[in-house]
C-alpha positions in Angstrom: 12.6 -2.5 -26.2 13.2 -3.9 -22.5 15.4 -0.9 -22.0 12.8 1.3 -23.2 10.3 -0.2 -21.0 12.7 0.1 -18.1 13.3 4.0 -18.6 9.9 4.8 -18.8 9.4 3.1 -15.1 11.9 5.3 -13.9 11.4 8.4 -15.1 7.2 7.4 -13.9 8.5 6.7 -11.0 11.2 9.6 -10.7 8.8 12.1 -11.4 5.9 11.0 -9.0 8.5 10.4 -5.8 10.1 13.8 -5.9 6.5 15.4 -6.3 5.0 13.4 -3.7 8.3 14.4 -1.6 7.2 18.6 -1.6 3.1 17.5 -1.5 2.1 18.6 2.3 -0.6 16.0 2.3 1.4 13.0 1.3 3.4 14.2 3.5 1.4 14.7 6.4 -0.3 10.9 5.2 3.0 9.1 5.1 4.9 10.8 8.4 2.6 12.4 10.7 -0.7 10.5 10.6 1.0 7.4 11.4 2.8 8.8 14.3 -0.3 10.5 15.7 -1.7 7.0 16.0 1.9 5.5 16.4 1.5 7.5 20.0 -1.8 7.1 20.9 -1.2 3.1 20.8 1.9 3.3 22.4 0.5 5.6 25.0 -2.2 2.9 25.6 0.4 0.3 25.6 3.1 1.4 27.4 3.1 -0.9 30.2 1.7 -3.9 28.1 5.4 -5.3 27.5 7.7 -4.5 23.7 5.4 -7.2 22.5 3.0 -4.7 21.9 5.5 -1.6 20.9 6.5 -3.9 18.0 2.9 -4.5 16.9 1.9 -0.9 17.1 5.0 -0.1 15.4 4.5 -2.4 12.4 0.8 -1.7 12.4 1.1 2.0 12.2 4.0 2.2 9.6 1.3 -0.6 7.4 -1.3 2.3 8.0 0.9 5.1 6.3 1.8 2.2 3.3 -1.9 1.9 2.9 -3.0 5.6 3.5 0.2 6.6 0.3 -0.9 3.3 -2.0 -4.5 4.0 -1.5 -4.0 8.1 -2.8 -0.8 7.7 -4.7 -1.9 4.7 -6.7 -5.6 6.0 -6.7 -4.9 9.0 -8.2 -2.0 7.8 -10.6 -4.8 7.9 -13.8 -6.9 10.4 -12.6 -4.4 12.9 -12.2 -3.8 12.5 -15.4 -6.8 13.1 -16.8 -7.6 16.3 -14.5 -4.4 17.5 -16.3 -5.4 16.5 -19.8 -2.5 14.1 -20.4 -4.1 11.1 -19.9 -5.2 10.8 -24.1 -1.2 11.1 -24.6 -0.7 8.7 -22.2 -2.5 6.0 -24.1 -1.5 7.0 -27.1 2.3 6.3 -26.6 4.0 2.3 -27.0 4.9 2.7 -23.7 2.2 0.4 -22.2 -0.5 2.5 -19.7 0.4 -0.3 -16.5 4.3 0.1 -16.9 3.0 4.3 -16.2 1.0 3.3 -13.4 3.6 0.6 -11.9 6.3 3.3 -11.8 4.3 5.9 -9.9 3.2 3.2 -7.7 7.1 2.4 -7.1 7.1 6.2 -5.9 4.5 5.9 -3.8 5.6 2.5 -2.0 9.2 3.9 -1.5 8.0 6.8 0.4 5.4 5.1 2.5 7.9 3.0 3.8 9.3 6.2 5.7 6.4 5.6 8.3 7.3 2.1 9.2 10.8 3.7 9.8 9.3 6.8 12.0 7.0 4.3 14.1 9.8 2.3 15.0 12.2 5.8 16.1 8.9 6.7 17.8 8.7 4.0 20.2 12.2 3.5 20.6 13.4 7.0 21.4 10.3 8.7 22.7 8.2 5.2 25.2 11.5 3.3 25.3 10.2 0.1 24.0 13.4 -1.9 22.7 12.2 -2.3 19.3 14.8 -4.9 17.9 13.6 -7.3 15.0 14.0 -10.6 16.6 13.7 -12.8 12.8 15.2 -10.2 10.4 15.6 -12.4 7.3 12.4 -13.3 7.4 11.0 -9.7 8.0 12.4 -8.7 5.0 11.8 -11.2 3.1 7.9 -10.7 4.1 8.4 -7.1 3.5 9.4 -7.3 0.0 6.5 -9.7 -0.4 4.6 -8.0 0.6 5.3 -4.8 -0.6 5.1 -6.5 -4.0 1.5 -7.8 -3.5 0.8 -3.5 -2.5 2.1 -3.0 -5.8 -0.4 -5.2 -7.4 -3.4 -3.6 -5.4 -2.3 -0.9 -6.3 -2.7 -1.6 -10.6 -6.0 -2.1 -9.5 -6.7 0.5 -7.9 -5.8 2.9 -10.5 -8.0 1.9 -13.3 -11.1 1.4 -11.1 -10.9 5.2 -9.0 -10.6 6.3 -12.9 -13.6 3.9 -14.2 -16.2 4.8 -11.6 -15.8 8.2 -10.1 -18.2 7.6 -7.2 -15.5 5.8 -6.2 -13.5 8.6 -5.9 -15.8 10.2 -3.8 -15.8 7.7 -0.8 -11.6 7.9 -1.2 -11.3 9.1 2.1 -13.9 6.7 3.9 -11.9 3.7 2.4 -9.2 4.5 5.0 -10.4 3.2 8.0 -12.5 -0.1 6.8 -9.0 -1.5 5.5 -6.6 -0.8 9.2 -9.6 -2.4 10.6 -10.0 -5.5 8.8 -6.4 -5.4 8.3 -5.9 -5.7 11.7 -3.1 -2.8 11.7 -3.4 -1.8 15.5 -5.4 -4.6 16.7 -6.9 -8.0 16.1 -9.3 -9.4 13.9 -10.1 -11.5 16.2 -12.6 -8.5 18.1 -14.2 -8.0 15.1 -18.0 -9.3 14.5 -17.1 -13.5 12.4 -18.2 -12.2 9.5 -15.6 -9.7 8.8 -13.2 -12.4 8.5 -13.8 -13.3 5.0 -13.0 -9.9 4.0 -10.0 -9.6 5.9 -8.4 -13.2 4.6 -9.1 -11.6 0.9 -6.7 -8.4 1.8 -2.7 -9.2 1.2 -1.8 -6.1 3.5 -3.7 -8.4 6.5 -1.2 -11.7 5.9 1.6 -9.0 5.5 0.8 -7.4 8.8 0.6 -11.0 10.5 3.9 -11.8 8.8 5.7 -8.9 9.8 4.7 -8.5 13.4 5.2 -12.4 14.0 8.8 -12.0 12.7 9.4 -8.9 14.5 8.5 -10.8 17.7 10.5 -13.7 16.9 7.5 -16.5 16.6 7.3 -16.6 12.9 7.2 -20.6 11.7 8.6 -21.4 8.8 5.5 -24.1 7.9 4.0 -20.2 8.6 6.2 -17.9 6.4 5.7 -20.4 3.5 2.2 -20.6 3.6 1.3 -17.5 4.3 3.5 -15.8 1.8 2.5 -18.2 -1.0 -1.2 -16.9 -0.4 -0.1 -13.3 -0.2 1.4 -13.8 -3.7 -1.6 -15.8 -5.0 -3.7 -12.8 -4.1 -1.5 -10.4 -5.9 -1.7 -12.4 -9.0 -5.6 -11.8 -8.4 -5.3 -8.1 -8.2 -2.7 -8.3 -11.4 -5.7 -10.3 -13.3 -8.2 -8.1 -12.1 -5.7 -5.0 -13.2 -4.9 -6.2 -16.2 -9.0 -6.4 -17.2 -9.7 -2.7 -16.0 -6.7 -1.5 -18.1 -8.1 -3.0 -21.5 -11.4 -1.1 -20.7 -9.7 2.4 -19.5 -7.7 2.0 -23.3 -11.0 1.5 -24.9 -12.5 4.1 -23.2 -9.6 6.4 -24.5 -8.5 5.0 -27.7 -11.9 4.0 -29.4 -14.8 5.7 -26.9 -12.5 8.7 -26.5 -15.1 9.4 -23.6 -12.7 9.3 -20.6 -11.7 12.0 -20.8 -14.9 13.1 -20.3 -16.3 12.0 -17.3 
């Protein structure tokens, strides 16, 4: 049965990677709008010192992770339903979150191009030497975080499908989060009491996590800490997940009104 379970990831998340791979606006999310902003910061920046470069470049490759997750994972149910697949969906043993987890996979795999494309950016085009100066530890926060993405995104999937007012304001939900996630700037400029909302956001420890270790003054006391809480707050979003799911099932095994909204 774990097999079975395992297989059905993969071919989820086979089949939503290569058609995000040919989709011009995933493309365009995950590669060029995060350059566009890549050079604008680095523009800005130039003569700041490669402390900066490796904060812009961390910052806008999180952007392009957030941009993918928030669409990809966003639209991982709903997609289904605008194609009349999402009854079948439930309907099969194959359990609705394993779906949603693969496509999410797809999603995070090709976001991560635009990390890659910042860093070439600043390195080949402005110069900046972008070297990582704590590399275990970046990775090691990377795959954190990247799992705690993951999680946000199993929520997000059920809720865009639950509320489709949501759906509408998709777009607008962009910006809020590289502000308070302090992607290409500090929280620190923001009014105080935006900080409550940025300290409840995972990608905002992961973005501190990663540009610390890229500029080599990542504490261990830090790391640990840090990525304890950005696991903590995945396990929220898995909780919170886990509740919208059960009521998306309902809606489609015993409503049979999802389909209908």
């Amino acid at each position: 049965m774990f097999l079975k379970y395992l297989y059905a990831i993969f071919a989820a998340f086979k089949m939503n990677f290569l058609s995000l791979v040919v989709d011009g606006f995933f493309i365009f999310a995950t590669l060029l709008m995060p350059l566009i902003y890549a050079l604008i910061a680095f523009g800005i920046l130039r003569d700041k010192g490669a402390h900066y470069g490796i904060f812009v470049a961390v910052g806008s490759g999180l952007a392009g992770l957030w941009t993918t997750l928030l669409f990809g994972s966003g639209n991982a149910i709903t997609g289904e339903r605008w194609s009349g697949t999402l009854e079948l969906i439930a309907a099969t043993p194959t359990p609705m979150w394993m779906i949603v987890f693969g496509k999410s996979l797809g999603v995070i795999l090709q976001s991560l191009l635009s990390m890659v494309a910042s860093y070439l950016l600043g390195w080949l085009v402005f110069g900046y030497p972008l070297g990582i100066a704590q590399p275990l530890e970046f990775f090691l926060v990377l795959f954190i975080g990247l799992l705690s993405f993951i999680a946000f995104g199993l929520m997000l999937a059920p809720l865009f499908l639950l509320n489709p007012q949501v759906q509408q304001f998709q777009n607008a939900l962009e910006y809020p989060v590289y502000i308070l996630c302090g992607f290409l700037f500090p929280i620190a400029l923001l009014p105080f009491w935006t900080t409550p909302l940025s300290y409840i956001l995972s990608p905002y420890w992961t973005a501190r996590l990663l540009q610390a270790a890229a500029g080599g003054t990542l504490a261990w006391e830090q790391l640990v800490n840090e990525s304890i809480y950005i696991l903590a707050l995945g396990g929220v979003y898995i909780l919170i997940a886990s509740v919208l799911f059960r009521i998306v099932l309902k809606k489609a095994r015993v409503d049979a009104t999802l389909g209908l909204q």
